[in-house]
N, C-alpha and C positions, 0 to 999 in steps of 0.2 A: 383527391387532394383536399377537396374541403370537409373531408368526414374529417384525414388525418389533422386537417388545422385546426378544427373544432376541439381534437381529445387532446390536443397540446394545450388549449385552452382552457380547460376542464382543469386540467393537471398544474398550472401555472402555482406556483407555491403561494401555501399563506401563513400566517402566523401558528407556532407549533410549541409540544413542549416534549420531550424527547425524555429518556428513562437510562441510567445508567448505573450500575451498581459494581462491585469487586474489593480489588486491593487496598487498602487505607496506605501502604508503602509510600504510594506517590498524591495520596490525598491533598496533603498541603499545594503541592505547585496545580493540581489538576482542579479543587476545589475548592478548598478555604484560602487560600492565599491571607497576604498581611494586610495592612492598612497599606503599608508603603509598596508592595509586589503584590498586585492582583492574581487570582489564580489564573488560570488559561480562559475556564469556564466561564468564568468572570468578564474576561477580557473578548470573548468573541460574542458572548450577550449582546455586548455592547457595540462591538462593531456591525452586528447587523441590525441595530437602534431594536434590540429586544423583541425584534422576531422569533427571535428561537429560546425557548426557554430548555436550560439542561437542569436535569434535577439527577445528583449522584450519590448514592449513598454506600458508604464504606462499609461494608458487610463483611471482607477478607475472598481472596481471589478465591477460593472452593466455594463460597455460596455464590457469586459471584457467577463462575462460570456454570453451577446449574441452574442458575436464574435465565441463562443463556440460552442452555440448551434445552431449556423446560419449554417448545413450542411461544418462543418470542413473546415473555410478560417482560421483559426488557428490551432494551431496542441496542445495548452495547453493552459488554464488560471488561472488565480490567484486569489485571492476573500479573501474575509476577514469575508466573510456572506456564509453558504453554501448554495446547493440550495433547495428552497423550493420544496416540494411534488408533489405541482400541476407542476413545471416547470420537474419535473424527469419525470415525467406521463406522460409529453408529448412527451417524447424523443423517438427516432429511435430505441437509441440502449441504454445501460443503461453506466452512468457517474457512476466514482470514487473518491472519497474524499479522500486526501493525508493532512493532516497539515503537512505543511514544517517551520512556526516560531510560535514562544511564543512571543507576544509584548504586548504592552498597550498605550492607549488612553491617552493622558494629556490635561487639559484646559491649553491655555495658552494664558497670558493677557499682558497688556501695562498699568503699574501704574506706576509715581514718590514714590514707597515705596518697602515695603519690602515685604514678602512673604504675599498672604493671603489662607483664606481658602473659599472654592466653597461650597454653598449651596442655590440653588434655589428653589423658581422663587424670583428675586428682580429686580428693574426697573435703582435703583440711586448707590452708592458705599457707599452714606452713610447712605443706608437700615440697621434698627435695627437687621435685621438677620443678615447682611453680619458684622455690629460692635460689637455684641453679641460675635463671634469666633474672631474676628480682631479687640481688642481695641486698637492698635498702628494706624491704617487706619485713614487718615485725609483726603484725597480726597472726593470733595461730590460731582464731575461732574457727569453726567448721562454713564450709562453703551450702550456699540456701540457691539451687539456679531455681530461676522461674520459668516458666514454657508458658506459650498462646497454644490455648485448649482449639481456638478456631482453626476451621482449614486457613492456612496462613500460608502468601505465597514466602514471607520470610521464615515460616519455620522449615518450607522447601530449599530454601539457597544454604541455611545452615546444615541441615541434612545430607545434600548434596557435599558442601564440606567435609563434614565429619565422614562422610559413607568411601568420599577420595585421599582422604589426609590423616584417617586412626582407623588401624586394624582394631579398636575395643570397640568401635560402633555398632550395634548389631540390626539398626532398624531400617538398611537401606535410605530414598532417597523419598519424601513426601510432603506434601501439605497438613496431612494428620497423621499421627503418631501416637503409637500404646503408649503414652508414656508411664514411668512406675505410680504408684502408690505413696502421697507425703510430699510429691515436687509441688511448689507452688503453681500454682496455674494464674493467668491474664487471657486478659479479652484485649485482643486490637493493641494496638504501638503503642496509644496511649495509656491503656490498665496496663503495658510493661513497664513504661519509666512508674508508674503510680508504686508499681509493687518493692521496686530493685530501690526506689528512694525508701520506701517505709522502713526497710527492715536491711540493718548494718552486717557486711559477709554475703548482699546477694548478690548473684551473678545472672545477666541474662541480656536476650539479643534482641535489638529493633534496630530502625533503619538508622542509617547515617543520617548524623544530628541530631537525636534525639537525647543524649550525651549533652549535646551544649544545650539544648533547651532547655532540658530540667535542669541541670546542676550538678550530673553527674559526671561519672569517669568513664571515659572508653580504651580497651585493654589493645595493646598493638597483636598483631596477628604474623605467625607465620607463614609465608606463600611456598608454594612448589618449588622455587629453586633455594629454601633456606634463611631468606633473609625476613627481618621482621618491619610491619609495613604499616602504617595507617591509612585508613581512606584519604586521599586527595584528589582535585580536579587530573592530578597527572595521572596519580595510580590506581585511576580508576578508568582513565581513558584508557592507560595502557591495554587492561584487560578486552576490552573492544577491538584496539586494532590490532592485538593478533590473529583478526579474522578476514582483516581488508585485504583484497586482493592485491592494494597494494604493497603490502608489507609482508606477502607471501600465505596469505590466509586462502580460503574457501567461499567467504562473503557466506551471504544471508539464505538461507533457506526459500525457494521463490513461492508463490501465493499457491501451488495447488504440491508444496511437496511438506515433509515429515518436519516438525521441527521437535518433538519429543527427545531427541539427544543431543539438541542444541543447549550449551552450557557455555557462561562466562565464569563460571567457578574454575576456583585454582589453574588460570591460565599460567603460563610460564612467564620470564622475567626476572630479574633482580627488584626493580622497583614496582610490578603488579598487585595489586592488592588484590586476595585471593575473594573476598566473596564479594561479587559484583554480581550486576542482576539488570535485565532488561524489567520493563513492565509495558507486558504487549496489549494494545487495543486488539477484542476480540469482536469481529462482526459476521455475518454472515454477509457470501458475495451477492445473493439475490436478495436485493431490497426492492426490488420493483413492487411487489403486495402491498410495501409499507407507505406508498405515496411519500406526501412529505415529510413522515418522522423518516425516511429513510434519505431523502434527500438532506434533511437538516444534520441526520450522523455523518454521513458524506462532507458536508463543510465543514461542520466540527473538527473532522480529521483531516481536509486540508490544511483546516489554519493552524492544528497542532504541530503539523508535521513543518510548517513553516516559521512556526514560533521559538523563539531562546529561550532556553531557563532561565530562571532569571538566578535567585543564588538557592534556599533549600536545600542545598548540598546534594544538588542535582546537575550532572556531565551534561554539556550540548551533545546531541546523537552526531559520529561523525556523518560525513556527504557521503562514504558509500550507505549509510543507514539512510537517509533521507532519499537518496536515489531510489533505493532498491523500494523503498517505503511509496513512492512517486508507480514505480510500476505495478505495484500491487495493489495499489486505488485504480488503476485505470481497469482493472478486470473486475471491480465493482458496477454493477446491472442495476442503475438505479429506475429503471424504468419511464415509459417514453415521455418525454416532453421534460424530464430532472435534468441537473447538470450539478456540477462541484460549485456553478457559484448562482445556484438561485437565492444564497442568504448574504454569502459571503464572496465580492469581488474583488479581491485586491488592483487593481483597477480602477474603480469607480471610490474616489475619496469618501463619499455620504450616500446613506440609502442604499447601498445593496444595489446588485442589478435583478431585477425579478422578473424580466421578461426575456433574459440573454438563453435561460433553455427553447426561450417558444422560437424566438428571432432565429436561434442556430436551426431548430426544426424547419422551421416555415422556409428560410435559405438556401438549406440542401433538399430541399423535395424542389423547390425551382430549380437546382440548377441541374438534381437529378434528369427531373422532367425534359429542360430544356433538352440536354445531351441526347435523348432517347428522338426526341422528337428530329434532333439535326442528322443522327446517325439513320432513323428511318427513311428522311426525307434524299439522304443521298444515295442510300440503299434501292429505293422507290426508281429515283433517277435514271442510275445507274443501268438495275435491272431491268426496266421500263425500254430504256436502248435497246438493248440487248434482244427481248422477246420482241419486239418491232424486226429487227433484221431478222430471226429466227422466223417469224412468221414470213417476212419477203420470199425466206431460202425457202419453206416448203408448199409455195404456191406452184411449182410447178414440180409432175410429178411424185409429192408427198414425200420429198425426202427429207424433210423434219419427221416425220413418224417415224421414216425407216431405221435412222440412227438415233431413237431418243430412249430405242433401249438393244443395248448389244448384250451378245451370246453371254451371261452369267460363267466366269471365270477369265472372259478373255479381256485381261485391264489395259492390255498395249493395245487392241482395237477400240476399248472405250476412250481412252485418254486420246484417241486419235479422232474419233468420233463425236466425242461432249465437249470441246473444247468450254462451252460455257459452265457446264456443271463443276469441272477443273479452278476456272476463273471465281466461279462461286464460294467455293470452298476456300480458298485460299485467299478469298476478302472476309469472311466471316472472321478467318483463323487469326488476320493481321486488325480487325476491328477489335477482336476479344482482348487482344492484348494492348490495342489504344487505351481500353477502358480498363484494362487492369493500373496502368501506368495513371491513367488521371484520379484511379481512385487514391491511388496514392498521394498525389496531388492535394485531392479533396481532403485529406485528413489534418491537414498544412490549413487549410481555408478553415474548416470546421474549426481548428482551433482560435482563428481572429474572431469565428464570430460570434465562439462559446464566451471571449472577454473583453465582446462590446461596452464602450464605456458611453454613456449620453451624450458625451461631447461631439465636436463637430470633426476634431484632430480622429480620432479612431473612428467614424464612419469613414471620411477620406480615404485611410488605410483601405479598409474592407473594399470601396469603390475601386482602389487602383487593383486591388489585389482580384477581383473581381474581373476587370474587365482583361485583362494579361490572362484568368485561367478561361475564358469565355473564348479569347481569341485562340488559344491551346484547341482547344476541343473544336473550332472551326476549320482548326488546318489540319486536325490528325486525320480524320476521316478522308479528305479527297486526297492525302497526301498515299495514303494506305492502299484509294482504290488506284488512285494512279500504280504506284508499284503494282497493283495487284494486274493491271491491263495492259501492264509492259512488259511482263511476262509472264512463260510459258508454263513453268513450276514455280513452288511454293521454298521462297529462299527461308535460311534459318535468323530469324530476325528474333534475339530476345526482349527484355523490357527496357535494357542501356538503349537496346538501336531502336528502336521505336521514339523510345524519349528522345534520341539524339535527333532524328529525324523531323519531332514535331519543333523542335528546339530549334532548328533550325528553319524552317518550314514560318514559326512567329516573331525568332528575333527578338526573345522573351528568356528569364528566366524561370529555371522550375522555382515553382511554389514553395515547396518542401525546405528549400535554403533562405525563402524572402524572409524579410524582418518585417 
């Protein structure tokens, strides 16, 4: 016990600077934020008073994720495409998928007019398709679109569009694209507005807002069911909750399954705005190697997944994303002695808790220890009886030798002849399942003392909570061997009746429901 409290110690976090690179889509909220709306980055710096330093640089989700997968010169990336099948297959060790934004795609152009609406392929502006939706439109110059040369998770979302929504597309769905010969080419969201503002008749796509920021126009969009839609907080949410369970969807892909044909493009609806787009935190699940830069990714992504947009014309994820996002961090292996809040406690007003991973260690090795110690000591007990009269019975004549081993096959003579070996077995069988039911238990505790606060109000907790699972574990045990020496076979007792049993037995409730 004192090796394992020493490497907990060892491991105690300290001040870190952590590496993160990908999609510039959701830079603004993730990174630069404004003077008036901090970015997230920003904002958890500072909650754990600048312990953790993040340094992220918008590269585009393709460089981004082979930053990733390049034997960890990164410690987290961003993406806006998750990863394909083939590229998971190839990995070391296995990636996790986290959406941290709700955003959307907009074209946006440079006309002398007023709003129009997008529907391709057209060459000129004064194409009968494009005048058809736009009878105000007098412009008849030739149309100039610009593309992002970089792997772009937004030239994947429009891709994806175009590849579900125009039979004249021919390049399928990607982050990089042949594109021709003569298209204007951009680097990153912002060489898009730089380019589509310079030069009047251009056409081309970056995230939602990027329109009102520069000065430009954003074109309305047709969806899958017909109708023509601009991004909003609504019609962008819609696109999301055709997947909630509640609304009759599938929910989220879970942390060890495929999400390569997961798509919020062209969901259905009247009011859905069709290109809609997650941008998924990518980590790998084994951080233990990475000490505390893996620990500090881990709270990074607590406190994102716990934080609002603020505006950026970025969706709050709804509660099945946040949930499902909640399960997929707990299969995160931050290795021994880390937890979710050695930077970050929401809990603890100031300072951080930075000893709540050693406390929660140091706790469950006592109360493991304790448990093993009381179960052996009644085991000892018990058995200790028992081979006292077993030696009485074969002081005369050796008839403890004679039946302490019968004819191999005959089990109605053994079971008539061992009665201890019977009683044995079937204290073992009803202790195994004490302690699967208190592990249970313990995972209920584990969690108060992973979000110890200094104060004196949550030590209390811990104490009550403490002494109620201490008294559990003192009456399961004699409670088990009692049944086990009141009779003769091994009844079918699952982990409801055991629990009910010790439940009764302390007069207590389970752990698992306290507050």
């Amino acid at each position: 016990m004192v090796v394992l409290v020493m490497v907990a110690l060892v491991n105690a976090a300290t001040d870190v600077t952590i590496h993160g690179a990908g999609a510039t889509l959701p830079q603004t909220i993730l990174a630069t934020g404004t003077a008036t709306n901090p970015s997230w980055i920003s904002s958890f710096q500072t909650i754990t008073n600048n312990r953790v330093t993040v340094v992220y640089n918008g590269t585009g989700s393709d460089i981004g994720d082979k930053l990733l997968l390049a034997e960890h010169p990164i410690d987290f990336a961003i993406s806006d495409a998750p990863l394909s099948d083939l590229e998971v297959a190839a990995l070391k060790s296995p990636i996790l998928h986290l959406p941290i934004t709700l955003t959307a795609l907009e074209f946006v152009y440079n006309l002398p007019t007023d709003q129009i609406r997008h529907q391709p392929p057209i060459v000129n502006w004064n194409d009968p398709a494009i005048l058809q939706s736009n009878t105000h439109l007098t412009y008849a110059g030739p149309i100039f679109p610009v593309v992002r040369t970089d792997g772009s998770g937004s030239t994947f979302v429009l891709s994806q569009y175009l590849a579900t929504g125009s039979s004249y597309w021919p390049y399928g769905s990607s982050q990089r694209l042949p594109w021709p010969t003569g298209v204007t080419s951009a680097l990153y969201s912002s060489g898009m507005a730089t380019a589509v503002k310079a030069t009047v008749g251009t056409i081309g796509y970056a995230r939602w807002g990027v329109a009102t920021e520069s000065g430009l126009q954003a074109a309305m969009v047709k969806n899958s069911a017909g109708y023509w839609t601009h991004p909003t907080q609504e019609s962008v949410l819609a696109a999301c909750m055709d997947h909630s369970p509640d609304f009759g969807g599938f929910g989220l892909p879970g942390a060890g399954d495929s999400w390569e044909s997961f798509s919020l493009v062209n969901e259905g609806g009247h009011s859905t705005y069709p290109l809609v787009t997650f941008s998924y935190a990518l980590v790998y699940r084994n951080m233990g190697g990475m000490g505390d830069r893996g620990a500090a990714v881990a709270n990074l992504l607590k406190y994102i997944n716990m934080a609002v947009a603020p505006s950026f014309h970025f969706v709050p994820l709804p509660l099945f994303v946040l949930q499902e996002n909640e399960k997929t961090m707990q299969t995160l292996d931050l290795g021994l002695g880390y937890s979710f809040y050695d930077y970050y406690n929401p809990h603890v007003p100031k300072g951080g808790n930075r000893t709540a991973g050693i406390l929660s260690l140091v706790l469950s090795l006592l109360i493991i220890f304790g448990l093993l110690a009381l179960i052996a000591k009644e085991i000892h007990a018990h058995f200790g009886q028992d081979r006292a009269r077993g030696m009485e019975d074969g002081e005369d004549g050796g008839e403890r030798d004679e039946m302490a081993w019968p004819a191999l096959g005959d089990l109605q003579q053994a079971e008539e002849e061992r009665p201890f070996e019977i009683e044995r077995r079937f204290l073992i069988e009803e202790i195994t399942k004490g302690v699967q039911q208190l592990v249970k238990n313990m995972s209920a505790l584990n969690a108060n003392m992973e979000a110890l606060a200094q104060g004196g109000e949550e030590i209390a907790h811990f104490s009550r909570a403490f002494r109620r699972f201490y008294a559990q574990v003192a009456a399961t045990v004699p409670v088990a061997i009692a049944a086990a020496s009141a009779s003769g076979s091994s009844p079918a007792l699952d982990d409801t009746d055991l629990g009910q049993v010790s439940m009764e037995a302390t007069g207590t409730e389970d752990l698992s429901q306290s507050q």
